[in-house]
N, C-alpha and C positions, 0 to 999 in steps of 0.2 A: 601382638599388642606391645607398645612401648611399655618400659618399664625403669623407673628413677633409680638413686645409688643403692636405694634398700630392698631393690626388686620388686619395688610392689608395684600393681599394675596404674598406668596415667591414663584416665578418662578424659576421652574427647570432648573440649567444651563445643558445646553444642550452639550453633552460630542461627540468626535466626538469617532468611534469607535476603537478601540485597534488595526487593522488592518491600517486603514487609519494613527492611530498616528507613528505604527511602519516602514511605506512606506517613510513618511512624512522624519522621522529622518535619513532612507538611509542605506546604509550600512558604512557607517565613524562615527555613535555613537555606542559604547560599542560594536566594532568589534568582532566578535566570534573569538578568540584565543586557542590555547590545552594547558591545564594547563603544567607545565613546570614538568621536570622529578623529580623534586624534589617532588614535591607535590604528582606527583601518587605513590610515594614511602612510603612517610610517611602515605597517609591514606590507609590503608588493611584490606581486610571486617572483618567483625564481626560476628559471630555468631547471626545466627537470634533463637530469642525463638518462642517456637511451643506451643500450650497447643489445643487437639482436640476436637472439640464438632460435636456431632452428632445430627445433625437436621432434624426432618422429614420431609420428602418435596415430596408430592404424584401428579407425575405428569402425565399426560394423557397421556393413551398406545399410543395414534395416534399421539402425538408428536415424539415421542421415535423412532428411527430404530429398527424394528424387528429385523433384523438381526445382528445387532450389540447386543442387548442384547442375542442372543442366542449366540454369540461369547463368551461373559462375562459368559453367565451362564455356558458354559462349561468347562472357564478357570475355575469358580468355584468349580464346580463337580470334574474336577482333582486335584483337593486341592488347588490351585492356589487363592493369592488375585486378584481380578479385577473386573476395576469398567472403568464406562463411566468417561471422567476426560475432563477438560480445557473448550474452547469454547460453547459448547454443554450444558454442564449444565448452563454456562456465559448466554447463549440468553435464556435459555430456565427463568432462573430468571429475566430476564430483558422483560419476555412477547415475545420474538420474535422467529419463527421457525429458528433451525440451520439448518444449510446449511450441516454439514459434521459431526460426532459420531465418535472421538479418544477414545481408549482405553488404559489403563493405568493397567498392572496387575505385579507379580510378577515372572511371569515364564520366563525364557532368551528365546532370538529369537531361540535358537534348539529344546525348549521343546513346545513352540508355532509352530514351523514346522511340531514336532510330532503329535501334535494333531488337526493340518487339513490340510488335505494335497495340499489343494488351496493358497498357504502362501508363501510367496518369501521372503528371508531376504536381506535386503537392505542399502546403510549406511556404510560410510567407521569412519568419524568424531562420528556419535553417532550409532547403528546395530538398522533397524526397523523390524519388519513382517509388511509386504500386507498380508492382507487376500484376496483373490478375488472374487468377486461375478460377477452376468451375466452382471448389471449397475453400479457397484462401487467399490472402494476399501476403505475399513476397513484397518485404520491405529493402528498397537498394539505395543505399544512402552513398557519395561522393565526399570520399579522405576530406577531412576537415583540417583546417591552418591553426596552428598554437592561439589560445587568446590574446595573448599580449603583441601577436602581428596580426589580427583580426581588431584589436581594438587601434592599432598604430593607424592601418588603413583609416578607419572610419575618423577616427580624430587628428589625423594628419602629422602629429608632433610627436608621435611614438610615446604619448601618455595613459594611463590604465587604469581607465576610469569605466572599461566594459560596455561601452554604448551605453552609459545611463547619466544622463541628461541633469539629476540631483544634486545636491552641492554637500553629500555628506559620505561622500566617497565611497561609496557601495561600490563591491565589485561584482556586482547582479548584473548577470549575463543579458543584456537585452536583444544587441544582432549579432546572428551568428552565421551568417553567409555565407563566408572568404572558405577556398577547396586548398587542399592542402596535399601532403604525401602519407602514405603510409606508416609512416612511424610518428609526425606531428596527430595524426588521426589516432594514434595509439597513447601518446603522450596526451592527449587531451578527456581521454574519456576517465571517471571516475575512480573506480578499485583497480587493482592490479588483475583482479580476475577476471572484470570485463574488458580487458583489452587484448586479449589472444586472439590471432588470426587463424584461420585453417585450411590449409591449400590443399583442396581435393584431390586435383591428380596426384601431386606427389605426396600427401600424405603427411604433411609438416605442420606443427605448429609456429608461427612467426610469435616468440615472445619478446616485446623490447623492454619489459619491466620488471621482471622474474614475478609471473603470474602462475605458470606450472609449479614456482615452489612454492607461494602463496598457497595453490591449491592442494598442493601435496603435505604442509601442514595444518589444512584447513585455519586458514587466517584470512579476514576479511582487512584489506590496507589500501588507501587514497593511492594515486600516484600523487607524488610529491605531499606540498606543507598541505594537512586536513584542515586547516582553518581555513588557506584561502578555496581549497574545494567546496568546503559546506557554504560558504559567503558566495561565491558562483551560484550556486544553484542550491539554496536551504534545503531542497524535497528529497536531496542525498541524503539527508540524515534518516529520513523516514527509510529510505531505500537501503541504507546500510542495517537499520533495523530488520525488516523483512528479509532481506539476502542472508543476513545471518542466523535467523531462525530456521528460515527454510533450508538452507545449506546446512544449519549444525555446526557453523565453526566461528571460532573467536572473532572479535575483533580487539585488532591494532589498540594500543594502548592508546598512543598519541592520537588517532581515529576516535579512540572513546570517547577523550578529554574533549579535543576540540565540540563533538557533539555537545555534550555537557552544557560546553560555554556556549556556543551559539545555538542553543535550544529554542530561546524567545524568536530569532530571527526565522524560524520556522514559516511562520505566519507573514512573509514576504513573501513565499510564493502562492500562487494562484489559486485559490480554495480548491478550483475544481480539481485536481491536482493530488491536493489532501485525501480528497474525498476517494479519486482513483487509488491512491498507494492505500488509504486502510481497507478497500475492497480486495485490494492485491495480496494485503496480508491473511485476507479469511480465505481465500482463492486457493492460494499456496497452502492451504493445511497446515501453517504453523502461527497462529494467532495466538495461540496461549504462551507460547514463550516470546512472541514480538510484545506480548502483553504485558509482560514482564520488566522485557529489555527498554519499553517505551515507559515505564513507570523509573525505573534506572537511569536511565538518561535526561528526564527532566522534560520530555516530549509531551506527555499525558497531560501533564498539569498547564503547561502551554495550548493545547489542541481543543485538550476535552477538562478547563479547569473544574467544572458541577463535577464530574464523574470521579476526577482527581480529591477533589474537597471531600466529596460524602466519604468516600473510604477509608481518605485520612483518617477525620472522623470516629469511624467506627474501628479502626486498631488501634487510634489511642484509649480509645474506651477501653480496650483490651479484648474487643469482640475482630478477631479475625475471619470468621464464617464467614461474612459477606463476601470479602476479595477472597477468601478462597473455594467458596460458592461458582462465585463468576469465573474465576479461573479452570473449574469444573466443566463447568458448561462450554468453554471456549474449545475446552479439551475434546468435546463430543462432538463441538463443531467442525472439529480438527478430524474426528476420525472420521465423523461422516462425508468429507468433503473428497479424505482419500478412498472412501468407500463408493466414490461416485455416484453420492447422494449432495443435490445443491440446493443451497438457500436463495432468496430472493434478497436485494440490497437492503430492501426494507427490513428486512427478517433479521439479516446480519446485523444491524447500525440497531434494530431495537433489542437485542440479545446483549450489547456493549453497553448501551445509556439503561437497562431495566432497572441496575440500582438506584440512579442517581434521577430516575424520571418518576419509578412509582414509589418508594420510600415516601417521598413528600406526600402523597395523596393519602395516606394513612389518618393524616389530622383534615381531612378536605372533603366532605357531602358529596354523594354518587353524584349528584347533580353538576356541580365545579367540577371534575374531573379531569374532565375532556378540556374545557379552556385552560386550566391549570398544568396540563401537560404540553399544550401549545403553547404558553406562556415562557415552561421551560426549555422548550426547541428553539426558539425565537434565536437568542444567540448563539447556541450551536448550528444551526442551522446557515449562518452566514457564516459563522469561522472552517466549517468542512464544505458548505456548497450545498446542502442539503435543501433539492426542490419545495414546491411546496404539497406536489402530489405524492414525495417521500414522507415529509413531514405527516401530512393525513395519515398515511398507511402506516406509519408507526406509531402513533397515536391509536389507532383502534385495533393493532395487532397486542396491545401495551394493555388496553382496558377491556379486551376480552376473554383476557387471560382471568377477570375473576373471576367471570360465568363459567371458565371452564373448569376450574378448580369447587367441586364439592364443598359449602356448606350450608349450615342450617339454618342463619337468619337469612335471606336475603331473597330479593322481589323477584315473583314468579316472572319467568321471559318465555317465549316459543322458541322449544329445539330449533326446529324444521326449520322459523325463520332463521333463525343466528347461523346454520348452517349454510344455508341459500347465501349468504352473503358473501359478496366477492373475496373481501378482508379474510374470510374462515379459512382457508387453505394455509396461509399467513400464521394466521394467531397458532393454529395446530400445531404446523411444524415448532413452533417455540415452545408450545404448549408441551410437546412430546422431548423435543430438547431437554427442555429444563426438568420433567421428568425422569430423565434418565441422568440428569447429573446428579440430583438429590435423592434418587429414589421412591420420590412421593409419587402419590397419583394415575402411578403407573397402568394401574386395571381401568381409572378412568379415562387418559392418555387410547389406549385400545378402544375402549367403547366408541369412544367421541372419534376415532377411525371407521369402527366398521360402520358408525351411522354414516359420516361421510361418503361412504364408497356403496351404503343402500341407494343412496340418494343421487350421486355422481358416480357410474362406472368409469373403470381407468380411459383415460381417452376424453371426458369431459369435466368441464370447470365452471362454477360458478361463474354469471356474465356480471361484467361489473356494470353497477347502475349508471343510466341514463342521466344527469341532470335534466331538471325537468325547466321547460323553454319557458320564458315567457309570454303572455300572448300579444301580438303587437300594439304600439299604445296608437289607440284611435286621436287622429288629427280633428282641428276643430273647424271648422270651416269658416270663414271670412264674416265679419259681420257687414251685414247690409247697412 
């Protein structure tokens, strides 16, 4: 223990967390704003420098997709460069099984078609090959050209304006066509850590950015300036979030900052998009710290502002239970997902909005409920992309949750029915969820199981209802 000139001992002041300080402040300090036209004018990327090193790095066959290397090796044998490239090599440095084997070679999607004939090319914005197998598809993607000679093509005067057509000088990536080499194809993709190459025969990694030593001190960093990366493509910042959660290691200072700033331009990319990367983050089994990092960098209150507002809210009151409730639960979703137990998207997205959806129903008649909770999806629901047969399902996963909770004033309902219903598989899991983060309810959590499984042995499911037809309208016949 540290100790001052008199020896006596210095107590640690005790700091509250970076989450709770960022709740605290609300969304009225250092509002996320889009920097002003002027600004995205004057700064215009740079040319990133490359210098390659080849690293050996011998990793076990049984990690590796057989069949992706023998994709590689064939592009090889036809002369072709290609190598396993991005994620795949990222987890496999970082200790963890990939989930998916991209490959990265130099032959165009027609000479890829050529040479197996299981291959679909796909991709209007950038041309991929599927390869197809009996359980997977092998994605083969064609060395991409720097942006700034991919936007020279398209608008002829070597101006860098990203294929977007706007007059406020966004540098949002529109077309991305133009095939390139190996190292423009490394220079162009996002972190340092997803651009490692990996040459199976010989057993090398091709780094041109220093991503092995990224990886080696677990640091998540842009290749080159992170502002104009995030302004390329906003959904990086989501994905720097999750990569960093799920990986465990920092992020780049300068990486941080720039997120920060362009937080609001989030919402420039494509909802559905959103909606995929916060699935990504329950996926990966680290949600409770993307939960975090997304309330820190200003994302939260941009994405999801009700969810962002209620919280605020309740930690200025000085009631932190709530977010740290939720934080709870996120954690169980997080264990159960590396437990190889899954949730349904519906289950996920109503486990994240539960504060900020059923809170308000507190002051709102059984009866309003259900409209009231539609009400509040409404603009969430276009800002993440959320259908509207999502919507439904969360809405009755969200109001079933009273019936299942034990008490003593409230309108008699049939078991049997409520169980029968498609939605109950749904409401349980969250039902049991949030059970086990607060420790309530827990004996009735079990119950409300084994009735399910008297009713439905493993193997079947509630069928979901039928809308019911209307009967056709009778036509009137001609008057005489």
């Amino acid at each position: 223990m540290a100790t001052n000139g008199d020896n006596l001992p210095i107590m640690a002041k005790k700091t509250k967390p970076a989450y709770i300080t960022r709740l605290r402040a609300g969304r009225g300090a250092k509002k996320t704003t889009r920097p002003s036209t002027a600004a995205k004018v004057a700064k215009a990327p740079v040319a990133v420098k490359a210098k390659l090193k080849e690293i050996p790095r011998e990793f076990p066959g049984k990690l590796l997709d057989q069949d992706a290397a023998r994709v590689v090796r064939r592009l090889s044998e036809a002369g072709h460069e290609a190598y396993l490239v991005g994620g795949c090599v990222r987890d496999l440095l970082f200790g963890l099984l990939p989930k998916d084997f991209d490959i990265a070679t130099s032959a165009t999607p027609q000479e890829i078609r050529r040479l197996f004939r299981n291959c679909r090319i796909i991709g209007r914005r950038f041309q991929l090959a599927h390869v197809f197998f009996r359980d997977k598809i092998l994605e083969v993607a064609t060395f991409r050209a720097p942006v700034a000679e991919t936007n020279a093509l398209h608008n002829g005067d070597g101006s860098d304006n990203n294929g977007d057509s706007g007059e406020n000088g966004t540098l949002l990536i529109r077309d991305d066509n133009t095939f390139g080499t190996s190292e423009q194809d490394a220079l162009r993709r996002d972190f340092t850590v997803n651009a490692l190459f990996y040459d199976v025969e010989k057993q090398l990694i091709l780094d041109w950015v220093g991503g092995v030593k990224d990886a080696e001190k677990r640091m998540l960093r842009t290749i080159g300036d992170p502002d104009i990366r995030m302004r390329e493509d906003p959904i990086r910042m989501l994905r720097a979030v999750r990569l960093s959660s799920r990986l465990g290691c920092k992020v780049d200072r300068k990486t941080a900052k720039a997120i920060e700033t362009h937080a609001a331009e989030v919402l420039d990319a494509a909802a559905p998009r959103i909606h995929e990367d916060l699935l990504r983050m329950f996926a990966g089994g680290a949600m409770a710290p993307a939960f975090d990092r997304m309330i820190e960098t200003r994302l939260l209150e941009v994405i999801l502002p009700e969810l962002f507002d209620h919280l605020s809210l309740a930690v200025k009151a000085g009631d932190n239970d709530e977010v740290e409730a939720l934080r709870e639960a996120l954690k169980v979703a997080d264990r159960w997902t590396h437990a190889g137990r899954k949730l349904e998207p519906a289950v996920r997205f109503a486990l994240l909005l539960a504060p900020a959806l059923l809170t308000p129903l507190d002051d709102t008649s059984k009866r309003d409920a259900g409209s009231q909770v539609t009400a509040l999806l409404k603009p969430i629901a276009q800002r993440i992309a959320l259908s509207k047969r999502e919507c439904e399902r969360i809405r009755q996963i969200l109001l079933a949750l009273d019936k299942l909770a034990p008490r003593k004033k409230r309108r008699r309902f049939s078991v049997a029915a409520l169980v029968k219903r498609a939605y109950f598989p749904d409401a349980l899991d969250l039902f049991e969820l949030m059970s086990e983060a607060t420790g309530d309810f827990r004996e009735d959590a079990a119950r409300w199981r084994e009735r399910f499984r008297e009713l439905f042995p493993e193997g079947t499911a509630p069928e979901e209802a039928k809308p019911k037809r209307r009967p056709p309208r009778r036509r009137r016949g001609r008057r005489s």
